[in-house]
N, CA, C and O atoms as a MOPAC input file, in Angstrom:
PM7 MOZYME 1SCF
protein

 N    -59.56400 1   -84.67100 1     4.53700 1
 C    -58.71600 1   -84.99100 1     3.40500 1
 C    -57.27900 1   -84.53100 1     3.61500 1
 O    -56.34700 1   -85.18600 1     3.14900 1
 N    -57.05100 1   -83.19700 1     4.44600 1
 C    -55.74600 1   -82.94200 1     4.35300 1
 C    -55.06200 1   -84.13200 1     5.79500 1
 O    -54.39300 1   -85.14300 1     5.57900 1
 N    -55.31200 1   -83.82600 1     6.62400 1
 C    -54.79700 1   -85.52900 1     7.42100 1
 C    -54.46300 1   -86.59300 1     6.58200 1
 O    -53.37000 1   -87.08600 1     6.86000 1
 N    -55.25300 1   -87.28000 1     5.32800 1
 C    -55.18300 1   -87.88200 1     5.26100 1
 C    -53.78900 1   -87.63900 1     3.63200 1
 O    -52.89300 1   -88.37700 1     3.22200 1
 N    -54.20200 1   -86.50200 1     3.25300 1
 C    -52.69400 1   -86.40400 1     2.34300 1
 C    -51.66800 1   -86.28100 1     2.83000 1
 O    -50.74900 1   -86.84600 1     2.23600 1
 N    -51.26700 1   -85.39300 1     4.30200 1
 C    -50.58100 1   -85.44200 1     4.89300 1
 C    -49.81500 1   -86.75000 1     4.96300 1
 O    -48.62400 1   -87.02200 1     4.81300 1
 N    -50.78800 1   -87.39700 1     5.21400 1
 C    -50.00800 1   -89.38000 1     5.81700 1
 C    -49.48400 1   -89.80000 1     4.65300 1
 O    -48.33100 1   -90.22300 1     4.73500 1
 N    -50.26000 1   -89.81300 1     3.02800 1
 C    -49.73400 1   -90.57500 1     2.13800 1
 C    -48.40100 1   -89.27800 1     1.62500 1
 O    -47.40200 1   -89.68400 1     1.03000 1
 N    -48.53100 1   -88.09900 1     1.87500 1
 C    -47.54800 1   -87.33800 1     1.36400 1
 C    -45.89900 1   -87.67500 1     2.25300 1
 O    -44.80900 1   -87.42400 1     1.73800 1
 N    -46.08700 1   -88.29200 1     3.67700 1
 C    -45.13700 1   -88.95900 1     4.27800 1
 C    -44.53800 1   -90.09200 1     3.78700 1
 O    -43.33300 1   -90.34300 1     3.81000 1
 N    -45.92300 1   -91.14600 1     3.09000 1
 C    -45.21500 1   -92.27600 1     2.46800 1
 C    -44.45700 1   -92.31200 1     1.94800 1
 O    -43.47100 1   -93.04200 1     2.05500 1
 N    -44.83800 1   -91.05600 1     0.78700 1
 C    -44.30500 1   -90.93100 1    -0.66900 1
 C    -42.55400 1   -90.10600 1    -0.34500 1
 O    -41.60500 1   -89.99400 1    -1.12200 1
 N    -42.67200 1   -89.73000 1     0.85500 1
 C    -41.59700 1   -89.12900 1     1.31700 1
 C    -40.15600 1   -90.42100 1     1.81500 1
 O    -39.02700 1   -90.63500 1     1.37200 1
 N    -40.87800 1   -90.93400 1     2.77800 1
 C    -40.05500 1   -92.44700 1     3.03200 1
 C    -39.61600 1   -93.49400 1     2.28800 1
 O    -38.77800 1   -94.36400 1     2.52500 1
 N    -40.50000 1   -93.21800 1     1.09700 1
 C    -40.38900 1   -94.15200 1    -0.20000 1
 C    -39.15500 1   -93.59600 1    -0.96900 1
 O    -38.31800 1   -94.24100 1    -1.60100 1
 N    -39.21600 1   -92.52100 1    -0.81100 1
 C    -37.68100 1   -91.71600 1    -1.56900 1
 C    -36.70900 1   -91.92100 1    -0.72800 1
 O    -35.58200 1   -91.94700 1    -1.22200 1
 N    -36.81200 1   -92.08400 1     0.45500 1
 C    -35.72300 1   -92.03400 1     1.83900 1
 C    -35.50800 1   -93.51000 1     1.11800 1
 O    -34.55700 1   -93.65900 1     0.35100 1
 N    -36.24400 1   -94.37800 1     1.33800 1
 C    -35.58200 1   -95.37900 1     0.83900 1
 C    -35.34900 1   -95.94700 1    -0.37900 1
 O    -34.91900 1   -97.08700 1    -0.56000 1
 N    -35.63200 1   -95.15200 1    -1.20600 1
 C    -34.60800 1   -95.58500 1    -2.41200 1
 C    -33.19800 1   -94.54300 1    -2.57100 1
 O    -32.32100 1   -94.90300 1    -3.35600 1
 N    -33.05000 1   -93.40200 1    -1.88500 1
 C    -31.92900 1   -93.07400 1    -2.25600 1
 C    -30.87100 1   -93.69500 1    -0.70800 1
 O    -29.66500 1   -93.45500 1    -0.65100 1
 N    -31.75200 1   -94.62600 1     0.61200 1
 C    -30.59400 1   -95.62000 1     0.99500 1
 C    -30.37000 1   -96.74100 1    -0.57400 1
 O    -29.16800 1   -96.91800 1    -0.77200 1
 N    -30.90100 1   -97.16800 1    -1.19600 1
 C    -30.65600 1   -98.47600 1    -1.94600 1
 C    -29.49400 1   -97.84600 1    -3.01900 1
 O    -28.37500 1   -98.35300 1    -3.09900 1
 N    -29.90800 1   -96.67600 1    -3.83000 1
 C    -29.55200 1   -96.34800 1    -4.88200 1
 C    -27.86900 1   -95.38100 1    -4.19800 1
 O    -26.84400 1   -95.64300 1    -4.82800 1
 N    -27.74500 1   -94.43600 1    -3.07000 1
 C    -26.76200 1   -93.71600 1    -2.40600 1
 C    -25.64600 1   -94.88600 1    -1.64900 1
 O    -24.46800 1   -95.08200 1    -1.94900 1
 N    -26.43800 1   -95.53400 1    -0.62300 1
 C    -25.84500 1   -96.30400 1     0.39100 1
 C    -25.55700 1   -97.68400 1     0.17900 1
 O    -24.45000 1   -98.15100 1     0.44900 1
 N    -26.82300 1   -98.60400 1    -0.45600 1
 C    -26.42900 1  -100.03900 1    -0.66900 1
 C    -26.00800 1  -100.78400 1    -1.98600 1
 O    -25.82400 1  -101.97500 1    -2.23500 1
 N    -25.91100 1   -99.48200 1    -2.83700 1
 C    -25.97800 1  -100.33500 1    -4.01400 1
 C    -24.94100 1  -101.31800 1    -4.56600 1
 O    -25.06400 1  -101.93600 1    -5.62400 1
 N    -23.41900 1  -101.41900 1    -3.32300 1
 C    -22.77400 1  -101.93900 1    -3.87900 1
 C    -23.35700 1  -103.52000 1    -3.32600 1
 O    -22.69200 1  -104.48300 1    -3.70900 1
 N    -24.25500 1  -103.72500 1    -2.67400 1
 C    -25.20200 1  -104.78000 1    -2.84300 1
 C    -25.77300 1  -105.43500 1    -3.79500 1
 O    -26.73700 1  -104.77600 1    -4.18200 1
 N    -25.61800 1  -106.83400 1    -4.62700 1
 C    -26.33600 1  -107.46000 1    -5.76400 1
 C    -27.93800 1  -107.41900 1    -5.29700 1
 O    -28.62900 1  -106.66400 1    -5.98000 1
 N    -28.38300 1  -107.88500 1    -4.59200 1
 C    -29.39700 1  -107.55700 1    -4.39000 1
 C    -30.79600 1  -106.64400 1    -4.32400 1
 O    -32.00700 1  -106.76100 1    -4.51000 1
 N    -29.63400 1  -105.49400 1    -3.86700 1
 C    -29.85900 1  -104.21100 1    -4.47000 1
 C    -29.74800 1  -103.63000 1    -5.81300 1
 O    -30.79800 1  -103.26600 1    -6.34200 1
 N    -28.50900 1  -103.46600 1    -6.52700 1
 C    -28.74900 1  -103.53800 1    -7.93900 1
 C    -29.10400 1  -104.57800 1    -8.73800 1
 O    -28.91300 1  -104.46300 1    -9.94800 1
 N    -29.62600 1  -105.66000 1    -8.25700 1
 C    -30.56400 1  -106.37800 1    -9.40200 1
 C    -32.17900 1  -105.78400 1    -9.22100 1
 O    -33.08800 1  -106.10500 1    -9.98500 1
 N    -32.31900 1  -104.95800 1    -8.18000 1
 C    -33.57000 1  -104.77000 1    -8.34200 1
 C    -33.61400 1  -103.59400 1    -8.79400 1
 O    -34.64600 1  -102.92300 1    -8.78500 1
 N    -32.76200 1  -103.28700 1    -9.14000 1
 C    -32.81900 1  -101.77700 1   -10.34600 1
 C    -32.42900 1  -102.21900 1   -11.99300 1
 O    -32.01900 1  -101.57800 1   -12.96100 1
 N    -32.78600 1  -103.66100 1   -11.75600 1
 C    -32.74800 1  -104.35700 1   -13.78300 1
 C    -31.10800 1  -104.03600 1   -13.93700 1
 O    -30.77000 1  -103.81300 1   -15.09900 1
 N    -29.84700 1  -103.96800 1   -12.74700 1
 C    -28.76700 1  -104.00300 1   -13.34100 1
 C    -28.30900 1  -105.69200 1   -13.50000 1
 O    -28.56100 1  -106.47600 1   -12.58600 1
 N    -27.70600 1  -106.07900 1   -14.59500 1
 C    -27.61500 1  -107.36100 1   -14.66000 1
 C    -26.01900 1  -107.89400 1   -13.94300 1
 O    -26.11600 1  -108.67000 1   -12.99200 1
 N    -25.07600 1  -107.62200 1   -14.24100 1
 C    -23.88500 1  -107.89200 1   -13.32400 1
 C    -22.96200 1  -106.39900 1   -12.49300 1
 O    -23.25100 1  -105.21600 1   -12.31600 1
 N    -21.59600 1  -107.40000 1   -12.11300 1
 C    -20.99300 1  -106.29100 1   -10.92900 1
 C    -20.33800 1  -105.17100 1   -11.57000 1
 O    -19.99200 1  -104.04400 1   -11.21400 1
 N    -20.25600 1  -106.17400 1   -13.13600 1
 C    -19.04600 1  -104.72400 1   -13.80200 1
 C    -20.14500 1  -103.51500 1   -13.65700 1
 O    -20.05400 1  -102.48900 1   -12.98300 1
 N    -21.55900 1  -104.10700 1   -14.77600 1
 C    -22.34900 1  -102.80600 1   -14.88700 1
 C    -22.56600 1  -102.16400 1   -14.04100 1
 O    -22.52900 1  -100.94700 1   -14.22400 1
 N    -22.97000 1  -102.82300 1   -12.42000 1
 C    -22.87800 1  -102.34100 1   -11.39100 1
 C    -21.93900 1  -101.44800 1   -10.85500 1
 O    -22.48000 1  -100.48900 1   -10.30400 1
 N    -20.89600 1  -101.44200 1   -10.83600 1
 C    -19.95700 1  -100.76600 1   -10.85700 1
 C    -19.63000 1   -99.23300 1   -11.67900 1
 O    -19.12300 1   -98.19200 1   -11.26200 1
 N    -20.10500 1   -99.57900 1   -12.86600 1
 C    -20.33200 1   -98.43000 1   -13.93500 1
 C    -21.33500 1   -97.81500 1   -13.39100 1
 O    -20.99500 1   -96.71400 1   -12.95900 1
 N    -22.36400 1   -98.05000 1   -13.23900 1
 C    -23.45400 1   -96.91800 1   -12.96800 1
 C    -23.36400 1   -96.71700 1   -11.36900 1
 O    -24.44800 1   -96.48800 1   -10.83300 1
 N    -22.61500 1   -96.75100 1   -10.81300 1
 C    -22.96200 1   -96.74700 1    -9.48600 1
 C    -22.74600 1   -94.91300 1    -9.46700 1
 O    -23.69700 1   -94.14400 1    -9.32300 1
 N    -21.79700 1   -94.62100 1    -9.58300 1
 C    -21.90500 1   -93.06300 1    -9.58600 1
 C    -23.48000 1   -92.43800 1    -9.90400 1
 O    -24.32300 1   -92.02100 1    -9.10900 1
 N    -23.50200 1   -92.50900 1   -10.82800 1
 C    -25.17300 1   -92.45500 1   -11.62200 1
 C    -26.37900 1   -92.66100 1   -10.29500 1
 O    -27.22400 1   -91.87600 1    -9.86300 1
 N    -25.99800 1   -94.17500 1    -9.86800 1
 C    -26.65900 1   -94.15600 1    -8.90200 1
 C    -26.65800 1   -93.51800 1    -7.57600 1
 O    -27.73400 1   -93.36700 1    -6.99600 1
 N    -25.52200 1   -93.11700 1    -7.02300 1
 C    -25.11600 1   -92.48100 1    -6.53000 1
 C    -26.46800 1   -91.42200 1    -6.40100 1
 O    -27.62300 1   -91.49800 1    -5.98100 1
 N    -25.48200 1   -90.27400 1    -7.10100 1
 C    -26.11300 1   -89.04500 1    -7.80500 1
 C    -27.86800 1   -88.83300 1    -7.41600 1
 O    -28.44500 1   -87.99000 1    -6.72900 1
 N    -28.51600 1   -90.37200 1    -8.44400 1
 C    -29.80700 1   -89.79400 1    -8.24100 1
 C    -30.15100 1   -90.29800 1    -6.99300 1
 O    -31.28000 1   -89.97900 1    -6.62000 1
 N    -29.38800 1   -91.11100 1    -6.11400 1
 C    -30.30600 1   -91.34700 1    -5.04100 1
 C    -30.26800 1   -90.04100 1    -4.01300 1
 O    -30.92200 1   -90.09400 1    -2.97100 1
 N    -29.69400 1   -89.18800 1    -4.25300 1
 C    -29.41500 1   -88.31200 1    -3.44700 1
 C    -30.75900 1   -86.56100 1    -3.94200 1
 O    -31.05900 1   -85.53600 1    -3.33000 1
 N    -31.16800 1   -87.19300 1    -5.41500 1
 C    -31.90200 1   -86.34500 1    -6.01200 1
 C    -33.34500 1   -87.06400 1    -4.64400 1
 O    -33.92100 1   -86.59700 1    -3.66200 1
 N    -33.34900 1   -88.04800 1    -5.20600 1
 C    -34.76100 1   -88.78600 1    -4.39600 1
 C    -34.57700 1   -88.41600 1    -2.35800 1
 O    -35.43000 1   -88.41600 1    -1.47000 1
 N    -33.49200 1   -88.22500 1    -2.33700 1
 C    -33.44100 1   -88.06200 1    -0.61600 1
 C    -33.71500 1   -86.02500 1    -0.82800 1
 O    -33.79400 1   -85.37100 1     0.21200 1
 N    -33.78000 1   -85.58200 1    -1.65600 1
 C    -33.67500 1   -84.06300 1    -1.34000 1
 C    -35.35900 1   -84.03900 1    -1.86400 1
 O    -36.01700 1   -83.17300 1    -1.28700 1
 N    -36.11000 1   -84.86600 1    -2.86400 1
 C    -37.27900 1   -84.57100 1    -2.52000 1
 C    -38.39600 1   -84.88200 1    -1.73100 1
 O    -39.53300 1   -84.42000 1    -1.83000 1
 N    -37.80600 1   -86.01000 1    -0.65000 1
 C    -38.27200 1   -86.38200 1     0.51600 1
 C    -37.84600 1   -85.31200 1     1.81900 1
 O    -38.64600 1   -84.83400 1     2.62300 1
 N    -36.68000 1   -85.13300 1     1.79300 1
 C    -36.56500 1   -83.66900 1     2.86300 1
 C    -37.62400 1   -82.11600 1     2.15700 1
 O    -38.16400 1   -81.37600 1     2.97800 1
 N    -37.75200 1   -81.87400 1     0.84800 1
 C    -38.70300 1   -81.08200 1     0.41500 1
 C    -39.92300 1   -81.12700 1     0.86900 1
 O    -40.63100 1   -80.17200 1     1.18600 1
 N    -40.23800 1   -82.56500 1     0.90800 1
 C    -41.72500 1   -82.98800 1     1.12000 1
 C    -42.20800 1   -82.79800 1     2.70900 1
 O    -43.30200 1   -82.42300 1     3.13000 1
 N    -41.06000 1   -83.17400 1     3.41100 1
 C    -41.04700 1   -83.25200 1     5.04200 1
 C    -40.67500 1   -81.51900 1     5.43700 1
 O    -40.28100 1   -81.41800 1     6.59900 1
 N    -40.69600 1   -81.05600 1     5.17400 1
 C    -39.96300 1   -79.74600 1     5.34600 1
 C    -41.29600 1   -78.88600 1     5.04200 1
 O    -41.52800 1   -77.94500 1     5.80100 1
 N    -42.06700 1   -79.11700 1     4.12000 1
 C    -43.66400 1   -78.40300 1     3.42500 1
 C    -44.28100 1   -79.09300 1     4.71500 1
 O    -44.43900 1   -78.40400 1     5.72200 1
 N    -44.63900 1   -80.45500 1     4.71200 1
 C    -45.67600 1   -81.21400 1     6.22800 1
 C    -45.41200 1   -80.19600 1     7.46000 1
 O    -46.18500 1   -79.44000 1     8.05000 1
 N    -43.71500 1   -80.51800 1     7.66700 1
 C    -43.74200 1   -79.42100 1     8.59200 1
 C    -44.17200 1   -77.78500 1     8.99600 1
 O    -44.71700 1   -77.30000 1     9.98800 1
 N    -43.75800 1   -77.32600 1     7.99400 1
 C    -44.03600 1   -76.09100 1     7.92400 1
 C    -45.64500 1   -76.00300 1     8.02300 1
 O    -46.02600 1   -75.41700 1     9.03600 1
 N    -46.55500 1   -76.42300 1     7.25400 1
 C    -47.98300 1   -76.67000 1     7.27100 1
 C    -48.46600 1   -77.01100 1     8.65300 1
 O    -49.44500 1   -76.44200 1     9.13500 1
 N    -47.68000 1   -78.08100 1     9.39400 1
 C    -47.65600 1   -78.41600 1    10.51700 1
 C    -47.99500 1   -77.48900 1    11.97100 1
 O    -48.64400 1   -77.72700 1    12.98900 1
 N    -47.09300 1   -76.17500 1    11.42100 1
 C    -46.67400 1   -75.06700 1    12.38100 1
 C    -47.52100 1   -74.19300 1    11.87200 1
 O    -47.40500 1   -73.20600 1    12.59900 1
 N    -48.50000 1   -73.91200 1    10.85100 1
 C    -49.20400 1   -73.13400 1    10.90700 1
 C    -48.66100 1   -72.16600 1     9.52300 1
 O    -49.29500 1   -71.18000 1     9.14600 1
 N    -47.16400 1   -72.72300 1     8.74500 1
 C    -47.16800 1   -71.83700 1     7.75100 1
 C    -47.47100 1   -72.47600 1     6.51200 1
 O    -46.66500 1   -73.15700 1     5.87700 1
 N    -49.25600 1   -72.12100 1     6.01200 1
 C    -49.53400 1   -72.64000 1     5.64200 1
 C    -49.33200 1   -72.85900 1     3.53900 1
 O    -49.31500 1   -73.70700 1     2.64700 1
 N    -49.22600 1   -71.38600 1     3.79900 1
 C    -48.75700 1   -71.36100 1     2.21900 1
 C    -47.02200 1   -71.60000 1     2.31500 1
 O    -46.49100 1   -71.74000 1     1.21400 1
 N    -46.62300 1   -71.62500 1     2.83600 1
 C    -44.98200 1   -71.77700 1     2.67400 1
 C    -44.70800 1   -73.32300 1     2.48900 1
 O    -43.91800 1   -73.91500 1     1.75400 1
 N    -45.70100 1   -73.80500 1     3.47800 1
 C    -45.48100 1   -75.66100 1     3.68400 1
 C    -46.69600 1   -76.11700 1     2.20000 1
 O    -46.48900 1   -77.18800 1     1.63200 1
 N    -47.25700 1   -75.68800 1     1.97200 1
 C    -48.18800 1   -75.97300 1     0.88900 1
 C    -47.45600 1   -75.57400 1    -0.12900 1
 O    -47.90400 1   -76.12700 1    -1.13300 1
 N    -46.54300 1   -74.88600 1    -0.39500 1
 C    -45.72800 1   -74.53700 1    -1.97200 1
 C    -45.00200 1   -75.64700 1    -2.12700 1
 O    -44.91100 1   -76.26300 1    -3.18800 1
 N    -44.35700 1   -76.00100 1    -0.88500 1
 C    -42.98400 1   -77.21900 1    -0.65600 1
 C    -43.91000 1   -78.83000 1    -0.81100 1
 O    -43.48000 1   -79.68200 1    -1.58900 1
 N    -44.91300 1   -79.03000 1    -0.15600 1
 C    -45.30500 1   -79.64400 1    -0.24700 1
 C    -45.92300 1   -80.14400 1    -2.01100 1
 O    -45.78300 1   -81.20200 1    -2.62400 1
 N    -46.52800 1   -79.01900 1    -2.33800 1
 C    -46.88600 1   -79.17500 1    -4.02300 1
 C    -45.53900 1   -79.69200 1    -4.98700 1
 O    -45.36000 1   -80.74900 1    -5.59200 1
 N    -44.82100 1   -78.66200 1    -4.87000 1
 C    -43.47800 1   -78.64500 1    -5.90200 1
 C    -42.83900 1   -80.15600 1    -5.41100 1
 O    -42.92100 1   -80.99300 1    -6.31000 1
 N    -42.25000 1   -80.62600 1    -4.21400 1
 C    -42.26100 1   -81.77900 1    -3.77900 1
 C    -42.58800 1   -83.24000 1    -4.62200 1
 O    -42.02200 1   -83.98300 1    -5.42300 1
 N    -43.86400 1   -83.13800 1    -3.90100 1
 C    -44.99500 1   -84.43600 1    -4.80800 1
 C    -44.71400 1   -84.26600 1    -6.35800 1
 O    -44.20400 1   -85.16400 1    -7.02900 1
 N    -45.19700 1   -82.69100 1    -7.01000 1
 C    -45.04700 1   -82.82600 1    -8.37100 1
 C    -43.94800 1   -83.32600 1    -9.25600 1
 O    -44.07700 1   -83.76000 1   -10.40000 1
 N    -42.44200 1   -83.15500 1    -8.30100 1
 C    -41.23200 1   -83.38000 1    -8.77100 1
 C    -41.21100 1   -84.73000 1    -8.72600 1
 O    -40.59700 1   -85.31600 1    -9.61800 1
 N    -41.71900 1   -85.30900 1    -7.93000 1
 C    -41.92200 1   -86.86300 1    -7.64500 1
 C    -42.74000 1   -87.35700 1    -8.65600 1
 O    -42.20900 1   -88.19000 1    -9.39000 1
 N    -43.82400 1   -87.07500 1    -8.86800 1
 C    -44.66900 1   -87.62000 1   -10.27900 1
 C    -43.68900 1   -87.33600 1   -11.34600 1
 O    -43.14800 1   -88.27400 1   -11.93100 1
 N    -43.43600 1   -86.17600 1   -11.62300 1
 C    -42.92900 1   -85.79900 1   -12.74000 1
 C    -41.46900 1   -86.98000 1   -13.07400 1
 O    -41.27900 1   -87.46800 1   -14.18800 1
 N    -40.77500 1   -87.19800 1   -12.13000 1
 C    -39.75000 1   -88.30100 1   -12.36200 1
 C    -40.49200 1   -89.49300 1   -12.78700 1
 O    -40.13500 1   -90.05500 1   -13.82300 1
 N    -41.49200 1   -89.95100 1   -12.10200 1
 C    -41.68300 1   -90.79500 1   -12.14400 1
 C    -42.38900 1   -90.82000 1   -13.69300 1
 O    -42.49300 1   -91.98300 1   -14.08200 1
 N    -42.85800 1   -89.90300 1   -14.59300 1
 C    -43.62200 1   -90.34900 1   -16.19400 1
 C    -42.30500 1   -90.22200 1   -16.73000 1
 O    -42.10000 1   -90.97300 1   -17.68400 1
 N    -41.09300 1   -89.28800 1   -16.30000 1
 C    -40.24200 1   -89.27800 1   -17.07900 1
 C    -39.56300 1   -91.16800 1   -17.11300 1
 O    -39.34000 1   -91.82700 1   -18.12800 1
 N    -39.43400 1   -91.48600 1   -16.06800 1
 C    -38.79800 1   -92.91500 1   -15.84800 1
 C    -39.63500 1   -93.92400 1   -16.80900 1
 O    -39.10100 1   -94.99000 1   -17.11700 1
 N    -40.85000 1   -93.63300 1   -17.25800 1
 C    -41.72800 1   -94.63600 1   -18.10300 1
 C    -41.32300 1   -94.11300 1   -19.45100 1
 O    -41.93100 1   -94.61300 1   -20.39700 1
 N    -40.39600 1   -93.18700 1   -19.73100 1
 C    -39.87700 1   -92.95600 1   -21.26700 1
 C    -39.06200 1   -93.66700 1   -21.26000 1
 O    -38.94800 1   -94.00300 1   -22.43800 1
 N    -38.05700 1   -94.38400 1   -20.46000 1
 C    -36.70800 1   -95.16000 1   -21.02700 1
 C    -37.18900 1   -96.44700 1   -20.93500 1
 O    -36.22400 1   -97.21000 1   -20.87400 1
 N    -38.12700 1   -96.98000 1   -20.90100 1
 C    -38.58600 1   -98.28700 1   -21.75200 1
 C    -39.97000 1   -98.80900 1   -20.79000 1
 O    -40.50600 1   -98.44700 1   -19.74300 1
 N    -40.15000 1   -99.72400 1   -21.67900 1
 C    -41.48000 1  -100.71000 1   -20.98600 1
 C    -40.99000 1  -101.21900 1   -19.39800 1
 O    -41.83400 1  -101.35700 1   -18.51200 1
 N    -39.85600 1  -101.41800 1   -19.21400 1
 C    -38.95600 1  -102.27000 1   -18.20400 1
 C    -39.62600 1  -101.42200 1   -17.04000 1
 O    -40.15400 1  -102.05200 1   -16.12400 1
 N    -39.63900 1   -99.85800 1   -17.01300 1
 C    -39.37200 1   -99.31100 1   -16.40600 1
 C    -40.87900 1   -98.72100 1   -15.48800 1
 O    -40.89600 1   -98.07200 1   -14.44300 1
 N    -41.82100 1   -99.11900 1   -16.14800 1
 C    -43.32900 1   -98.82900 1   -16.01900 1
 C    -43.88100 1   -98.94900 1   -15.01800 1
 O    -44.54400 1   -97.96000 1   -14.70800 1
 N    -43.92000 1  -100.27700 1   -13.90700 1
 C    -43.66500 1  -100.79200 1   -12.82800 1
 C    -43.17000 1   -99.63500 1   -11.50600 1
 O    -43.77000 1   -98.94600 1   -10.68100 1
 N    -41.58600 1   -99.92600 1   -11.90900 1
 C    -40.69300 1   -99.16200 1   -11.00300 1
 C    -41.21800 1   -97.41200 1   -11.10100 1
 O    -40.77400 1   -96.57300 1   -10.31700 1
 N    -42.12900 1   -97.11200 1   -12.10000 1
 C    -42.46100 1   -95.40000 1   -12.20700 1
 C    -43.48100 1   -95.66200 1   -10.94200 1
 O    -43.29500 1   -95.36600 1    -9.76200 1
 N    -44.66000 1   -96.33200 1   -11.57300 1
 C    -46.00600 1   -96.37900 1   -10.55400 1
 C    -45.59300 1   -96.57300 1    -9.25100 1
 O    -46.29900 1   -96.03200 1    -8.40100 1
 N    -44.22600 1   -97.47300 1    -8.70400 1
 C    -44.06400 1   -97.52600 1    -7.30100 1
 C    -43.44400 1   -96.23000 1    -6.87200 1
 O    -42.91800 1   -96.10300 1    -5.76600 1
 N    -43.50400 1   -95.36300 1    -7.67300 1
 C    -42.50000 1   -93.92000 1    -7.42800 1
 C    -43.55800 1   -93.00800 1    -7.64100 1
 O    -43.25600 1   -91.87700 1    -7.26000 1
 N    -44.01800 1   -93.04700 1    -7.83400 1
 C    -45.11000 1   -91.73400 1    -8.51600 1
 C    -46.81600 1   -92.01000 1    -7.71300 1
 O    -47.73400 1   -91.19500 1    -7.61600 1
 N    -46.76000 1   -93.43100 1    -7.23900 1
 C    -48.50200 1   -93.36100 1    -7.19900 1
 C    -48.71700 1   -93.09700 1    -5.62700 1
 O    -49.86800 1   -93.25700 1    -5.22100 1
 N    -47.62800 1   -92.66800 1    -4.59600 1
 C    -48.41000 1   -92.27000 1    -3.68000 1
 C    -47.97600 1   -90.62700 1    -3.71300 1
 O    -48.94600 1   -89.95300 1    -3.36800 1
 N    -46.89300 1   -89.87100 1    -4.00300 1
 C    -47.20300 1   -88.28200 1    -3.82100 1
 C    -48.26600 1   -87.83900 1    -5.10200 1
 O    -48.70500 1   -86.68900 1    -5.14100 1
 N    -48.71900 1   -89.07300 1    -6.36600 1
 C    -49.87300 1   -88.25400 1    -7.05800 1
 C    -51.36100 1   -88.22800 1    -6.11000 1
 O    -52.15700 1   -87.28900 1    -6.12900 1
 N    -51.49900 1   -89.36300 1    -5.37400 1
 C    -52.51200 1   -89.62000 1    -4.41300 1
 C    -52.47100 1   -88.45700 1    -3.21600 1
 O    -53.40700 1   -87.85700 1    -2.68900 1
 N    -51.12700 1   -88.37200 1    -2.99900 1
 C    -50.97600 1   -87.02400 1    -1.75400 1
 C    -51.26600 1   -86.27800 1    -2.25600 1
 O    -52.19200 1   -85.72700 1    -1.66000 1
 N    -50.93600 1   -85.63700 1    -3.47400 1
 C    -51.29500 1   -84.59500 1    -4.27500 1
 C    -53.01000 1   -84.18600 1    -4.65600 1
 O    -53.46000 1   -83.04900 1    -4.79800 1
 N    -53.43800 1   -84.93100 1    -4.71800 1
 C    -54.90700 1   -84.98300 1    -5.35700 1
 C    -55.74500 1   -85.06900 1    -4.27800 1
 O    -56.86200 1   -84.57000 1    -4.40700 1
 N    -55.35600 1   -85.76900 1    -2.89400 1
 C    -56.27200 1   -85.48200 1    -1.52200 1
 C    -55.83000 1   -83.64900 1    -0.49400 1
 O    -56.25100 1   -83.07800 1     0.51200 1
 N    -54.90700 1   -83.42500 1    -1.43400 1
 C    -54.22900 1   -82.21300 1    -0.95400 1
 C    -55.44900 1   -81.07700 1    -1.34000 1
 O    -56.03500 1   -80.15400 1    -0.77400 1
 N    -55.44600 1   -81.62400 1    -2.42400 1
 C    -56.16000 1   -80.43300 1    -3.95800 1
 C    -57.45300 1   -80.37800 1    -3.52100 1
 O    -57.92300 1   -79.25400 1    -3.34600 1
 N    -58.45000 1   -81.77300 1    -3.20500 1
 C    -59.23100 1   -81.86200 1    -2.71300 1
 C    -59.84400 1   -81.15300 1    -1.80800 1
 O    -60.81000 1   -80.40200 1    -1.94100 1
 N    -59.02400 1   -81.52300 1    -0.55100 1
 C    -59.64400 1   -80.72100 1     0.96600 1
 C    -58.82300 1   -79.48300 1     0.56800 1
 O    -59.06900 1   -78.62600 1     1.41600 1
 N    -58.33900 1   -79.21600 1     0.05900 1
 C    -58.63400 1   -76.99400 1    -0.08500 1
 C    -59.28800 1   -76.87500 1    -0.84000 1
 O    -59.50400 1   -75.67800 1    -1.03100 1
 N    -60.04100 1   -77.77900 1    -1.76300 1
 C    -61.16100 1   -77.44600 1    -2.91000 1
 C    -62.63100 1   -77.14700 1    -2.08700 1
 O    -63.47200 1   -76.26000 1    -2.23700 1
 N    -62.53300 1   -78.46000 1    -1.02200 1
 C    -63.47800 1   -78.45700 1    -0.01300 1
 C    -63.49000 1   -77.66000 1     1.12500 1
 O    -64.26200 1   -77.96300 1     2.03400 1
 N    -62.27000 1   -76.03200 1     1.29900 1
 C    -62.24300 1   -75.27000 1     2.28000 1
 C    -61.47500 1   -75.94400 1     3.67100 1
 O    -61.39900 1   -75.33800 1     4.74000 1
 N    -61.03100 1   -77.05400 1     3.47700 1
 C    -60.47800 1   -77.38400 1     4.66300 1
 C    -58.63200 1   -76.93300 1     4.76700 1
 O    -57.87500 1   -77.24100 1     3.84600 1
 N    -58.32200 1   -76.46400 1     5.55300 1
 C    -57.09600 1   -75.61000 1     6.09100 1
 C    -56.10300 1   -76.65300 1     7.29800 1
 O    -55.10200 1   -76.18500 1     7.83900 1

């Protein structure tokens, strides 16, 4: 089980890598901000700071997440297992908060939240089951 949280706890890691390229790096892309429900360039323009900002929240809890794998990696196992927990949880936790600012947004939570809760819960698992 932990191999296998390991892998989805990477997903959930790359999945943030790439939304804070969309939300940090491309957003002055339409393409890109229409798939964040922005409707034109002005608004685009207005929130881009905003966007900015959080894509850079989502790239620091993917280096959190990679930084715990690692450490776990090398043998430190409670140090990479704290980073790794707090990590994922910060990641879920955005992600129920993102299903409070409307129905719109329900979708875009589950693609944010449903693989570090899955890393999380095969994590919980194999140390429930003694595996190290």
């Amino acid at each position: 089980m932990i191999v296998l949280a390991t892998v989805v706890v990477t997903l959930a890691a790359a999945l943030h890598v790439a939304i804070f390229f969309m939300e940090s790096v491309a957003w002055t892309r339409p393409a890109v901000w229409r798939r964040f429900n922005v409707e034109s360039q002005q608004a685009a323009d207005t929130v881009r700071p905003m966007a900015y900002n959080q894509g850079f929240y989502n790239l620091f809890l993917a280096i959190g997440a990679v930084v715990g794998l690692i450490l776990y990696g090398v043998g430190q196992h409670a140090a990479g297992l704290a980073l790794i927990i707090f990590a994922a949880a910060s990641m879920i936790a955005a992600a129920v908060v993102l299903t409070t600012t409307g129905r719109g947004y329900i979708r875009p939570a589950i693609i944010q939240g449903i693989l570090p809760l899955i890393g999380l819960v095969l994590l919980l698992i194999g140390f429930a089951n003694g595996e190290r």
